[in-house]
N, C-alpha and C positions, 0 to 999 in steps of 0.2 A: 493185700495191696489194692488200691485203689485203678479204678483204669482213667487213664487220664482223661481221654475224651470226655467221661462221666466231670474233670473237674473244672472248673474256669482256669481254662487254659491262658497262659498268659500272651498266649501270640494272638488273642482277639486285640484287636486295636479299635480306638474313639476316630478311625476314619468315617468321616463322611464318604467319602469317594472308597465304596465296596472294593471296585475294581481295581485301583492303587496296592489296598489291605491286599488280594488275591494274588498281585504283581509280586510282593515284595514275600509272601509268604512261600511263592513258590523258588524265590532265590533262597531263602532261609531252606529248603527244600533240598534245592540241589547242593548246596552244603554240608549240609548234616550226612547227605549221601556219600559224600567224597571220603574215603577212610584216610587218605594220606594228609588231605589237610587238616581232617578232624582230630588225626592222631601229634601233630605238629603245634595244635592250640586245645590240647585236650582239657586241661586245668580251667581255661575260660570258659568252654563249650560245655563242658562236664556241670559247671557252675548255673550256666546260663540254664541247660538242659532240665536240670531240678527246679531250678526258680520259674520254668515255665508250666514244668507237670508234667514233660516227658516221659521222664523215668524218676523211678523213689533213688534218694541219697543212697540209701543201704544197698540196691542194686549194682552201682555204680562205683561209687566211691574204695571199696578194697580193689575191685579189678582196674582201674585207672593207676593204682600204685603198685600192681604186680605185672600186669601184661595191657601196656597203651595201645595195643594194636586190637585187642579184642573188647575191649573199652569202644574202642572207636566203632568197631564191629558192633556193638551194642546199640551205639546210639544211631547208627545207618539201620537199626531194623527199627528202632523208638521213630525214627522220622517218617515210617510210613502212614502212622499214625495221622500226621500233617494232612495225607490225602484226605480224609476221612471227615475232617476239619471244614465247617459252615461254608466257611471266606473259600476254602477251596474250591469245593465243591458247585457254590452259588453261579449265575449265570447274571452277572452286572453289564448294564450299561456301560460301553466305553469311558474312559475319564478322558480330562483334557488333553493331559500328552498322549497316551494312547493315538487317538484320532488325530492329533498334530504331527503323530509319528506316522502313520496312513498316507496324509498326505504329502510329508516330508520323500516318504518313499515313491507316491507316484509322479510328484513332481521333479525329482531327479533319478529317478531308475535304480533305488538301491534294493540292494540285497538284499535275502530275510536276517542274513546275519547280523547286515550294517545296520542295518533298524534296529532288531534287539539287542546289539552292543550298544548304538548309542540311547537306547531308553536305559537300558543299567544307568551307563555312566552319568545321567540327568538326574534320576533318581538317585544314583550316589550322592550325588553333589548338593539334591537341592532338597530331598526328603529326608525329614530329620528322623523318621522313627528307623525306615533304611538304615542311615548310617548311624543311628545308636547301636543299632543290631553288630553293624561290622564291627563297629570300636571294642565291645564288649566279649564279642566271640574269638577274638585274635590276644595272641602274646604281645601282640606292642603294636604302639599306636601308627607306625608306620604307614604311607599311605598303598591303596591295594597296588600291586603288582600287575602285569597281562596273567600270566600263571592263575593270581587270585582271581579275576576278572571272570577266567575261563572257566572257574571253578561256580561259581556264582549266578554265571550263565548258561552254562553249558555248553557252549560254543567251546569248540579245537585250537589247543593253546596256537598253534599256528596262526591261524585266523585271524586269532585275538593280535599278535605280533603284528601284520601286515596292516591289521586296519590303526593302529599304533601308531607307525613309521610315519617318520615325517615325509607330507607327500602324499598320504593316501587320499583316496576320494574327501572322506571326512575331514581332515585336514584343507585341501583342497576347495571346500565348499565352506570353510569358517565356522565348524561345528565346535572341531577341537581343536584343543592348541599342547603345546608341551612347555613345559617349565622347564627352569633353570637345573632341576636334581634329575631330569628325564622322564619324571612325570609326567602324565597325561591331565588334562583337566575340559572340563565343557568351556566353549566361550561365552561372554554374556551377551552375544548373541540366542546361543542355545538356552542359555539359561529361559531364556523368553518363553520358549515353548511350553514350558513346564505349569507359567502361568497363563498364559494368555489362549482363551482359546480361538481357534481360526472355523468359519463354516462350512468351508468352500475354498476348491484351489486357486480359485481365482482371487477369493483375498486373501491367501495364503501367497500370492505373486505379487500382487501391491505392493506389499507389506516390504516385501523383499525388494525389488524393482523400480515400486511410483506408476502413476499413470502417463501417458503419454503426453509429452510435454504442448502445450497451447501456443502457437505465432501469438507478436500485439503488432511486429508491424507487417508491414504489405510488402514483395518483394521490389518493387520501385523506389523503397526505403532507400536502398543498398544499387540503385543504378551510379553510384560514383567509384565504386568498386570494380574495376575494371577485369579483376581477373574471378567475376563471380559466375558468370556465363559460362567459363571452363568449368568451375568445380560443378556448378549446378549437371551438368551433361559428363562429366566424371561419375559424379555419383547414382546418375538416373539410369546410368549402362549397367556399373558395377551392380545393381538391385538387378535389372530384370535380367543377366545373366548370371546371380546368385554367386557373383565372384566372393573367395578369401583373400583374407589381406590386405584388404580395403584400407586404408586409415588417412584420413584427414587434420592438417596439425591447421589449426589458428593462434596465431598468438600476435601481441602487442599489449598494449599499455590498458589499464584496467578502465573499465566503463566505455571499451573504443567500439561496443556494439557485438562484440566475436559472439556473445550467448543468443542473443536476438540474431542473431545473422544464422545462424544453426539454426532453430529453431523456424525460420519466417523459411529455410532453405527446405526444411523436412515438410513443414506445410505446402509449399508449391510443386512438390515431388508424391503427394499422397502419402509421404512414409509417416509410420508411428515414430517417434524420437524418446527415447528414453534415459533421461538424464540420472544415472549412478547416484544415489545418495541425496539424491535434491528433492523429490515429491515430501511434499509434509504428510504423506500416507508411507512413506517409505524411514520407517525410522531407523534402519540398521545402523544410522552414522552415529546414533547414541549409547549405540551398543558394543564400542572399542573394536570397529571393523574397518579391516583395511580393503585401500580401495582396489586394490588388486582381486581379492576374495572378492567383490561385490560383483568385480569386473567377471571372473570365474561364473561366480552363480548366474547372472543376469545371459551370457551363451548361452547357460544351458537352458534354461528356464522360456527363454526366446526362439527356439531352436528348432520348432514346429512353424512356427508363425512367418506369414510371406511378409515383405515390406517394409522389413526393421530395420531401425537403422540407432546405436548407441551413440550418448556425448558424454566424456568424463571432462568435467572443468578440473581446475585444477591440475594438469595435469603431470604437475612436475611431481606429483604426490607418487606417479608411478614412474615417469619418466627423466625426474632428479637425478642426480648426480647418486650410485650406489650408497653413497657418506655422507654424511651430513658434513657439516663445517666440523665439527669438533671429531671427526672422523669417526663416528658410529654411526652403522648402518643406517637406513631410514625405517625401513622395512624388510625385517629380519628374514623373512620366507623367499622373498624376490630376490632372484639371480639375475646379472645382466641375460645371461642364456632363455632365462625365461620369460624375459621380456620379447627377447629379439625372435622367441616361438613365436610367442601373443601377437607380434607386429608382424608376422607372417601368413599365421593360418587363424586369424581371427572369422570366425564365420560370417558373421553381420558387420556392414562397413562403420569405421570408431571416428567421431568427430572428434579430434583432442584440442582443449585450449588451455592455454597458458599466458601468462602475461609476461613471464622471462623463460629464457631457453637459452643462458648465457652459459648457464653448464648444463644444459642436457648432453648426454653423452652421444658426440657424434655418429657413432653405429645406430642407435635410433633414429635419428635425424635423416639416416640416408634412408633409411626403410619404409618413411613416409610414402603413400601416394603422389599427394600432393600438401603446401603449403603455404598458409598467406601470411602476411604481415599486415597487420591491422594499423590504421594510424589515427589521431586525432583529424577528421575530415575539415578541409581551409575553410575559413571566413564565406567562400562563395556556396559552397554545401551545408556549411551549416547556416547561413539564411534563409535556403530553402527547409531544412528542418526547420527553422523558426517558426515559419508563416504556415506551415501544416500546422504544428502543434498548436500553435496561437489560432489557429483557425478553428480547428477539431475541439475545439477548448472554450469558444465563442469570444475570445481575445481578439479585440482590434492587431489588425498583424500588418501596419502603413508602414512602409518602405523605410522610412528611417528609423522608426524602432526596431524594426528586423537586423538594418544593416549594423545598429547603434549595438546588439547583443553579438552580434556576430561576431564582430571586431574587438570587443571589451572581455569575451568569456571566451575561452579557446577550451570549454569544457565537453565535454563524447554526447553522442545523442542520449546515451542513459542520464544524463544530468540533465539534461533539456527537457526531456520528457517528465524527471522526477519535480521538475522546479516549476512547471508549469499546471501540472497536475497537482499539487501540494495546494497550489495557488489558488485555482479553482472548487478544491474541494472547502478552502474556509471563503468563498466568495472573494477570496481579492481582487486587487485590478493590475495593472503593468508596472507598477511602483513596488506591489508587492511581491511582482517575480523577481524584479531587481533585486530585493532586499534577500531571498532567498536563497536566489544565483550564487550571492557574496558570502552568504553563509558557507553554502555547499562547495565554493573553492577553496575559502577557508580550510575548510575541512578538509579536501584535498589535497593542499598543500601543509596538510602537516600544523594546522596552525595558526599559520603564517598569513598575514591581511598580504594580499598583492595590487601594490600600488599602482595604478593608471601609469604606464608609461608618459608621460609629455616632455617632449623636447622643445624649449624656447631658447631662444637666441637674447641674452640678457647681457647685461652692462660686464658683467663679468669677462665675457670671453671677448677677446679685441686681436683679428686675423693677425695684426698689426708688433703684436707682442710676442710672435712666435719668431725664436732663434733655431730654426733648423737647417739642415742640408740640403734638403729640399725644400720650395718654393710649394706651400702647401696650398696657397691661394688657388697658383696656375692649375697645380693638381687638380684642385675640388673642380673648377670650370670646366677643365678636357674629360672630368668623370662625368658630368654634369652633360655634356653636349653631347657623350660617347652614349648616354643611358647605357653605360658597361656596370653589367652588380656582379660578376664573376672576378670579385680582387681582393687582394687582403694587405694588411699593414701591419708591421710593426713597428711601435711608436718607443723608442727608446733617450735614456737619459733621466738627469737630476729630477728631484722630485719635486712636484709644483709647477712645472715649466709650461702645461695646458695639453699633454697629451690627453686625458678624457674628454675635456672641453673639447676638442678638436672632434674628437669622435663622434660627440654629441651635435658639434657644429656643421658637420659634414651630412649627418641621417638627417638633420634637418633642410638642408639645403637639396638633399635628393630626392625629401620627402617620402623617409622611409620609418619605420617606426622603430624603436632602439629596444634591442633585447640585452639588458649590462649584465652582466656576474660576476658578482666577486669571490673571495676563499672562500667565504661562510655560507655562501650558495651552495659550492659543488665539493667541496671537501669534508670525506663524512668518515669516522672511525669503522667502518664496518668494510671487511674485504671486499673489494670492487663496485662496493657502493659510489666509489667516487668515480669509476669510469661508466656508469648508469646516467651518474648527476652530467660527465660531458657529454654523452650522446644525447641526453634530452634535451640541452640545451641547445644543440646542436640543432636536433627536430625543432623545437618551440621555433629558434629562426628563419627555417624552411620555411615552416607552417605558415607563419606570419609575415613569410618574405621580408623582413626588415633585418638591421644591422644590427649584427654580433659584436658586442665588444667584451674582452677579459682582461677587468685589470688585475693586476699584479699577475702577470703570465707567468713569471720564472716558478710560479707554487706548481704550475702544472706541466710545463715544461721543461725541467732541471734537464742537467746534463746526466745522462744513462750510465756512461763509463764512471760515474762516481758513487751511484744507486749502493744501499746495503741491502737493500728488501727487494724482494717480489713486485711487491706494489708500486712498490716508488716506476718500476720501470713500466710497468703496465698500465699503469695510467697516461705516463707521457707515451705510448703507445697507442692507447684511444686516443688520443688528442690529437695525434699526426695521423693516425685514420681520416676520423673527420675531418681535418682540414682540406685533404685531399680529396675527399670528396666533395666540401664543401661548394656551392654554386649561389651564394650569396654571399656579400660583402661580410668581411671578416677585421676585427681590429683587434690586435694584441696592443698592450701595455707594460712597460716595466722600465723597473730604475734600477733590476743587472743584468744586464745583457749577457755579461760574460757567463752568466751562470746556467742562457738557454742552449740547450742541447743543439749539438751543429748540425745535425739533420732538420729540424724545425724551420734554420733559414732558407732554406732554399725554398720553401712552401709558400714565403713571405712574398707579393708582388712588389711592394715595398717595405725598405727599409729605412726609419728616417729616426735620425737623430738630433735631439733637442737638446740644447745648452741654453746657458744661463744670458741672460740678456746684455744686451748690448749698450757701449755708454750711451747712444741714442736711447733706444728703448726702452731705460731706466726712466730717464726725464721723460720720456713720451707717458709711460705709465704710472709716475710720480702726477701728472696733470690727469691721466684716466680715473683714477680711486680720487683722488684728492683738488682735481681742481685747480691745481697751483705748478703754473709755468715753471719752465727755466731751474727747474732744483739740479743742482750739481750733484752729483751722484757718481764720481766718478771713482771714486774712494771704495766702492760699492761692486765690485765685478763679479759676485757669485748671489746676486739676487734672483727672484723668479718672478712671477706673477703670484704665485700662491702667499710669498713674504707679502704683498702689498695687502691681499686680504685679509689674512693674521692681522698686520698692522694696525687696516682701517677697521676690521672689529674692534680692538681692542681700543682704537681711538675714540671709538664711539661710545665706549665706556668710561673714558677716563674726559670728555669731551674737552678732545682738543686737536677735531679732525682740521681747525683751520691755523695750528700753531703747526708752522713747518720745522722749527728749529728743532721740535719734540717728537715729531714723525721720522726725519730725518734719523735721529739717536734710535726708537724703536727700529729702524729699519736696520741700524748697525751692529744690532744686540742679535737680531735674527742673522744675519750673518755672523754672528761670532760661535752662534751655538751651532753652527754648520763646521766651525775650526775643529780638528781632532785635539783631543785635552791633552795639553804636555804638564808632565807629573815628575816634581826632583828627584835627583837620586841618591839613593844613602839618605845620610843623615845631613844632606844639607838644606 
């Protein structure tokens, strides 16, 4: 018989990488040692055994079919052969994982264990000649077990369990994850290592981490922030006396400054800032990593170092609501309980920002530090942003293009700066940030071109033609001479009667600028999307200090006690919020009254009801639209002002805006189609 060593063994492999070949040949190793699992997969091993040059067929083959135990005993003494073996033997340079495992271990304190269980498991996963070996030497293609693992490694099936469980260190740090059958598997995080080599632990923490994030503005940016002077002397305490628990929430509406405000806050405080997931040296986000694990590794990884201080944006990614909308988890691993640890004994103080926190879950909320509310900053601060950026930019920045952008874009200083910048970099001039601006709110709003407000007082609206209960005229003059903007209206009745004119007529005459909304503004299919749409609208009026008006109110203020959904009532919930708070002029509109919720009235400062015009004000506005005295109209008691416009449009079509006897009939046909349809009955 031949001695094997003497034959081309077939456990030499076409590796480049010695030291891989040595790795994998010493698992093949401690298997073939194992008599109980040898004896469990003896037909495959016994097979493999031969085909490699272990042992001869004729050795092996009768005792494998009389006694599998002494079979296996055979080939545990054929394995020591293995030692003896070049690859074994040789003394190779580290390979890649190897020394990515080195540093894996001194960069979080692991175990000799947890090192060489997770190099197996990488190697399982990611070296094909490895796991040909396993497929072939096993009874079924099964994936390996802890048991198998143990065997393979050498490591104490114990061990092998703990570092398993979900929860453990490994787990914990986003190495490994489990499947659906209880599997173990690397994640493709881990998977990385296997290829990519690192030099140094310190790019071996980039990687993982990001570099420290860079200020662009200056902390005078942000002098309109009133409560930024707290947080700054918050968090310059919480550092030099090395407090836990630290945690910072920003949140508002996107592009309102909250990441620049962090970042201009860690520059003025000395601190390093390390933003989770965002360094373009920090690729982990490409690697299906949650931002909890990044949150984990990035403590510990930081955890030497004086002056740190973390920012996770997004933060509803950890601080969401447990469920998503369609009620499955967000993030499988995350328990409220181990948030509300994290929000506790967090080592280095966590800057969080969010742009909604409408369902974060109130037990994190209370556990914050501190936190702000970020807003789109008024017309008066962002003209100072203007003429910095227009300055710094070499843009003429005169007072009325300043105040002209101010007033016209209610866009965040991230838009100001992006439009400005864009501007200058293809050389344009002030015509070309306009054109930009309008782009980028577009874009903002979904889309959607947003029209220049302008209120004009035009031939249409005549004070004169309003049928209400109250004396709208007197009104406007005592609102007018009171300069009172804390009031609101509801403008009710028939449709057409001049209730928006009026509203329009009124911000005109206060000289206030009109914010309108209709259903197709603020009414969206997506759960409480629509109580988002009322409170911005809500803000945009603040912001802008001008008059709110909502036509068709009964869409958002229904009556509650008749509600089938959720929704229905939680919106006319936001709506009687914000009223309530509201501190600017406010105008409702509708033509059912009866259908607004009875708590809504009393919100109302007035309540004014329009009817249908008067036999005076038929004729007065027979001569408004038309021109033509004296028209008898009495025949006519459910007309409006909006029937005359119908009319004289359609006069203008058919030209015969100066035949009265033809206007007159148009006008009678508009009121007929106001009659309810009476329909026979039976067959008569």
């Amino acid at each position: 018989m031949r001695n094997p060593l003497k034959m081309k063994i077939k456990t030499k492999v076409s590796y480049l990488d010695k030291f891989e070949a040595q790795q994998n040949l010493g698992y093949v190793y401690n298997m073939l040692r194992n008599v109980d699992y040898v004896s469990e997969n003896l037909n495959d091993i016994k097979d493999w055994a031969v085909k490699k040059g272990l042992l001869a067929e004729e050795e092996i083959e009768g005792l494998a079919a009389t006694d599998p135990i002494k079979a296996a005993q055979k080939i545990k003494r054929a394995a020591l052969k293995l030692k003896q073996h070049p690859i074994m033997t040789g003394n190779f340079a580290v390979s890649c994982l190897e020394n990515n495992l080195n540093l894996l271990q001194q960069l979080f304190g692991l175990t000799n264990d947890e090192r060489k269980f997770f190099g197996f498991v990488i190697r399982e996963k990611c070296d094909e000649y490895l796991s040909r070996i396993i497929n072939v030497t096993r009874r079924n293609a099964r994936d390996l077990s802890a048991l198998d693992r143990a065997v393979f490694t050498g490591i104490k099936p114990n061990k092998i369990y703990d570092m398993c469980r979900h929860g453990s260190r490994l787990y914990q740090l986003g190495f490994i994850e489990g499947e659906y059958d209880g599997n173990i598997d690397v994640t493709r995080l881990a998977r990385n290592y296997y290829y990519q080599r690192f030099e140094s632990l310190e790019q071996l923490r980039v990687f993982l981490v990001g570099n420290p994030q860079t200020a662009n503005l200056a902390w005078s940016d942000f002098k309109h922030i009133e409560q930024a002077a707290v947080i700054k002397k918050l968090l310059d305490a919480a550092l030099k006396r090395k407090m836990k628990g630290i945690n910072i929430l920003l949140y508002g509406e996107p592009g309102t400054g909250k990441t620049e405000f962090a970042k201009t806050l860690a520059a003025t405080l000395s601190t390093q800032l390390y933003a989770l997931g965002e360094d373009e040296n920090a690729m982990i986000a490409d690697y299906g990593d949650s931002r909890y694990r990044q949150l984990q590794r990035a403590q510990i990884i930081l955890r030497a170092q004086k002056n740190v201080c973390l920012m996770m944006d997004e933060a509803e990614d950890v601080l969401g609501s447990c469920h998503s909308f369609y009620g499955n988890r967000k993030e499988e691993e995350i328990t409220k309980l181990q948030v509300n640890r994290l929000l506790e004994n967090n080592p280095q103080p966590i800057i969080w920002i969010s742009n909604h926190i409408r369902y974060m879950d109130k037990a994190y909320l209370r556990r914050f530090t501190y936190a702000l509310h970020f807003e789109t900053p008024k017309p008066a601060i962002r003209a100072q942003m203007w003429r910095k950026n227009l300055c710094n930019n070499h843009f003429d920045a005169d007072t009325e293009t300043v105040n002209k952008f101010a007033k016209k874009y209610s866009l965040s200083p991230a838009f100001i700066a992006s439009a400005v910048r864009s501007t200058n970099l293809i050389g344009g001039n002030i015509k070309d940030i306009e054109q930009t601006l309008d782009v980028l709110q577009q874009a903002y709003n979904n889309g959607y071109k947003v029209k220049e407000e302008k209120v004009e007082l035009t031939t249409e609206f005549n004070p004169k033609l309003l049928n209400t209960d109250v004396d709208l005229n007197k009104l406007a003059e005592r609102i007018f001479g009171l300069s009172k903007m804390n009031f609101s209206m509801c403008l009710y009745g028939a449709s057409g009667t001049g209730k928006s004119a009026y509203a329009q007529y009124l911000a005109e005459k206060l000289n206030l600028p009109v914010i309108k909304k209709r259903c197709s503004d603020l009414l969206s299919k997506y759960v409480g999307e629509t109580e988002e749409n009322i409170a911005a609208a809500f803000a945009e009026a603040k912001e802008r200090e001008g008059l709110l008006i909502f036509d068709e109110a009964d869409s958002f203020l229904q009556e509650r006690s008749g509600a089938f959904r959720n929704w229905e009532v939680t919106q006319v919930n936001e709506m009687l919020t914000q009223m309530e708070q509201h501190k600017y002029p406010f105008i409702c509109t509708t033509n059912l009254m009866d259908r607004l919720d009875k708590a809504s009235l009393r919100r109302f400062t007035f309540k004014v009801r329009y009817d249908y015009l008067t036999d005076e004000q038929r004729s007065l506005c027979f001569e408004h639209f038309f021109s033509i005295k004296n028209a008898d109209l009495r025949h006519l008691p459910q007309l409006t002002p909006g029937d005359f416009v119908v009319v004289r449009d359609k006069a203008e079509i058919l030209d015969c805006l100066e035949n009265k006897a033809e206007l007159i009939k148009m006008l009678e046909q508009e009121q007929q189609n106001k009659l309810p349809v009476s329909r026979p009955i039976g067959f008569i």
